[in-house]
N, C-alpha and C positions, 0 to 999 in steps of 0.2 A: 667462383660463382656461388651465391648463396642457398641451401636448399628452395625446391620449388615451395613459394609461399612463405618463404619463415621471413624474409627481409627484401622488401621488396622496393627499389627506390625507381625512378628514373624513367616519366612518362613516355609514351610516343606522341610527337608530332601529330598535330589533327590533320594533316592529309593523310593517317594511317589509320583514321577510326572505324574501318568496315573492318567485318569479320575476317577470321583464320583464315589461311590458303586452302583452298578446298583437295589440291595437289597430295595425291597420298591419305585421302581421306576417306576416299570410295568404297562402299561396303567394310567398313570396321564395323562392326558391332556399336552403339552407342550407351553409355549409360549417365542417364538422367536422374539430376538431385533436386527436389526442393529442399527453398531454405529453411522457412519459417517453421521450429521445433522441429529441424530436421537435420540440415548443416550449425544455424542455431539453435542457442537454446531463448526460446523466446518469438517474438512477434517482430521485425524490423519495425515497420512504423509505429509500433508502439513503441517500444524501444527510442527512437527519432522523435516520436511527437514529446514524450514526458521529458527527452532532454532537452528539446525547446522551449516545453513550459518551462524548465526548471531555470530556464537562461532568460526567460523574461519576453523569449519573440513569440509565444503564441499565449490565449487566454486560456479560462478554466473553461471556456466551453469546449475547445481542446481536450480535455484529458474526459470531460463527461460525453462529446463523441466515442474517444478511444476504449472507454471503459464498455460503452452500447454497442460496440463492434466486438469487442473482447466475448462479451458473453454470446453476443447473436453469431459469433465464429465456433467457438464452442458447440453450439448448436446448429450447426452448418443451416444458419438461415442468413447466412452474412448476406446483404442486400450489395451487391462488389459493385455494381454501377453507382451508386452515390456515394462508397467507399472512395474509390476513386477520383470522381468529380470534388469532391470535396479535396481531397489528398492534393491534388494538380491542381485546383485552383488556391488554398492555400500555402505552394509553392510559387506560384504564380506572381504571388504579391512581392517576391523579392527579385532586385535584377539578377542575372543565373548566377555571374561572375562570386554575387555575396550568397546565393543560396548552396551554392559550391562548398565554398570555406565552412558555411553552416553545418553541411551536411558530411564533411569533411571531420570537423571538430563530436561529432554526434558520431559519425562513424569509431574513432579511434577511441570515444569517450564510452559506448556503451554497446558496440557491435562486436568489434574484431575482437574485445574481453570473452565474450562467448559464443565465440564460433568451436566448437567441437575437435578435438585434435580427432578422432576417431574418422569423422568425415573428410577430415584430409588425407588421412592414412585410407580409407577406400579410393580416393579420386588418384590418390598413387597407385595403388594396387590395377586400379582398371587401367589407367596409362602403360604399367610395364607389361598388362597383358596384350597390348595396341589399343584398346579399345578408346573412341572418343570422348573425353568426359565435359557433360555440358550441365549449367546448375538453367532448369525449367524453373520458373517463380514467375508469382504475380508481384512481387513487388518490382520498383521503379528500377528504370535502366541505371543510373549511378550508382548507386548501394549495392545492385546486381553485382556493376563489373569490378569492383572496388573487392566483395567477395572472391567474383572468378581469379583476379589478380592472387590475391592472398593463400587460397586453398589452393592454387593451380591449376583449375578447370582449365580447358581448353576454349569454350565459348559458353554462351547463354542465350536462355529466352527471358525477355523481360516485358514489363509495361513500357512504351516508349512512345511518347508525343514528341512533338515539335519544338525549340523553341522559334520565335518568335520577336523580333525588335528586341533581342536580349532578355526575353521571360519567358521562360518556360508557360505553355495551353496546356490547356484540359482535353484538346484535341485527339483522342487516345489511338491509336493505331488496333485494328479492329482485324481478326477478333483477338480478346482480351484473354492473358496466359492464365485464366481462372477455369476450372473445371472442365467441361469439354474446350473449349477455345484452345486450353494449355494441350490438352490431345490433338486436337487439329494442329497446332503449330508445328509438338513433336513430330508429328506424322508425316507432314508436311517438309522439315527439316531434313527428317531420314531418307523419306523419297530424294529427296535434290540430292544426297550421296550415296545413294542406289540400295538402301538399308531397310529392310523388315522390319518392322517393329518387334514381329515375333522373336527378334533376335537382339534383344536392347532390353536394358534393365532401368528401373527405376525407381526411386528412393523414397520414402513421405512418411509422413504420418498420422496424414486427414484423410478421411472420407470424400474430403470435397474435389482429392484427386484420384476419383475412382474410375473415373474414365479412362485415365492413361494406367492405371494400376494394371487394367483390366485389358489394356493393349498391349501392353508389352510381353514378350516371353519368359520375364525373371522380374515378376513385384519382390518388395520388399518392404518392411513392413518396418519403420523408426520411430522407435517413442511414441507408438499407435495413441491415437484417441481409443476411449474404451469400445465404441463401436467398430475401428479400423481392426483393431487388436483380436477382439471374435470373431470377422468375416477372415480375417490374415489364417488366424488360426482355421477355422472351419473349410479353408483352400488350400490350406498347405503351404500355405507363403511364409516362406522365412521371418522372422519374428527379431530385431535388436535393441538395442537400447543403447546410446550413445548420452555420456556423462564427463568424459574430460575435456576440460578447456584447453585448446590449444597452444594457448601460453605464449601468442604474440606478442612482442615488445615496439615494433614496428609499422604503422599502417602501411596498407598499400595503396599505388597509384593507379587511378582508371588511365587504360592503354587506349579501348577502345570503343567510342562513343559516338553517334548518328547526330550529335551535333557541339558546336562548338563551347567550352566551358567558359571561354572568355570575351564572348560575344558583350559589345558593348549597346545599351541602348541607344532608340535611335529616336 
């Protein structure tokens, strides 16, 4: 068998797309990863949108969105509801089946390059201690479990709509794993396994997840923004910096998914 994460081939069946067995999972401790400049290095849909410019399926209005989110992220003023709506409606435009392979090709092409080996060497580290390991993020449920696959998380929180006659909606499943919302879900999550927060760790690097930072019993503080980085420090929150690339040769396959990837239009 291959190690967890390094070579990952061989889907599950869409009657197996709900989450892990919950069986044996009651009161573990849980620790929580975001991705973006945190498991990666980078922004996933940026990342995803520049590789679609570059391949000819999205315009320059494209990349001069992505650029006004880049900076307005920085400045934790990102406006995440028209991030969003925009993001899932132009998804939307393609039937899933070919946004799949898109987003497939965009994965292997500029994601799993820089996912962090450091961040899979912790999501081992929590597993051999029993602990649950789940990647929390606002980005979209495929690229989520595509990650969870590869790193070897055990499950996730993600953005997750509908699809739809074979296309992926904007219809967002609410509330949204951004800021408090991503607290409420984790919180939410831990309860249904009978789990503290106080007792659950969590990973980042933005301010923008100061809510759950500020919930759990073990923040942690990754590649801080400069302002993450002074409040980390000023609490006593562990402080890391993650810089090797994991050094995948392999993409991995989403196992499990709240809707079908081969859904044909109708």
């Amino acid at each position: 068998m291959p190690p967890a994460g390094r070579d990952v081939t061989g889907a599950r069946s869409v009657g197996e797309r709900v989450g892990p067995e919950r069986k044996g999972m009651e009161g573990r401790p849980i620790a929580f990863f975001d991705l973006d400049h945190t498991l990666l290095d980078g922004a996933n849909g940026n990342l995803v949108v520049a590789y679609m410019v570059k391949k000819g399926l999205l315009g320059w209005e494209a990349v001069w969105k992505a650029l006004k989110f880049t900076v307005l992220y920085r400045l934790n003023r990102l406006p995440r509801e028209e991030v969003y709506r925009w993001t899932f409606q132009e998804c939307g435009k393609y039937p899933i089946a070919e946004l799949i392979r898109m987003l497939d090709e965009a994965y292997e092409a500029c994601i799993m390059p820089r996912l962090f080996r450091e961040g899979e060497e912790c999501i081992a580290e929590h597993k051999a201690r029993g602990h649950l390991t789940v990647i929390a993020t606002a980005a979209g449920e495929y690229i989520s479990e595509k990650v969870r696959v590869q790193l070897g998380a055990d499950d996730k929180i993600a953005a997750v709509a509908p699809v739809r006659n074979g296309y992926l909606t904007d219809e967002l499943r609410r509330p949204l794993p951004y800021g408090e919302g991503k607290e409420k879900l984790a919180r939410d999550y831990a309860a249904e396994r009978g789990v503290d927060l106080s007792d659950c760790y969590f990973y980042s690097d933005s301010l923008a997840d100061l809510p759950l930072l500020e919930a759990v019993g073990h923040p942690v503080a990754v590649n801080p923004q400069r302002g993450l980085r002074k409040l980390a420090r000023d609490r006593g929150w562990p402080v890391v910096y993650w810089r090797t690339p994991a050094g995948y040769t392999r993409p991995s396959r989403a196992e499990r998914l709240t809707f079908d990837p081969f859904e044909e239009p109708t």
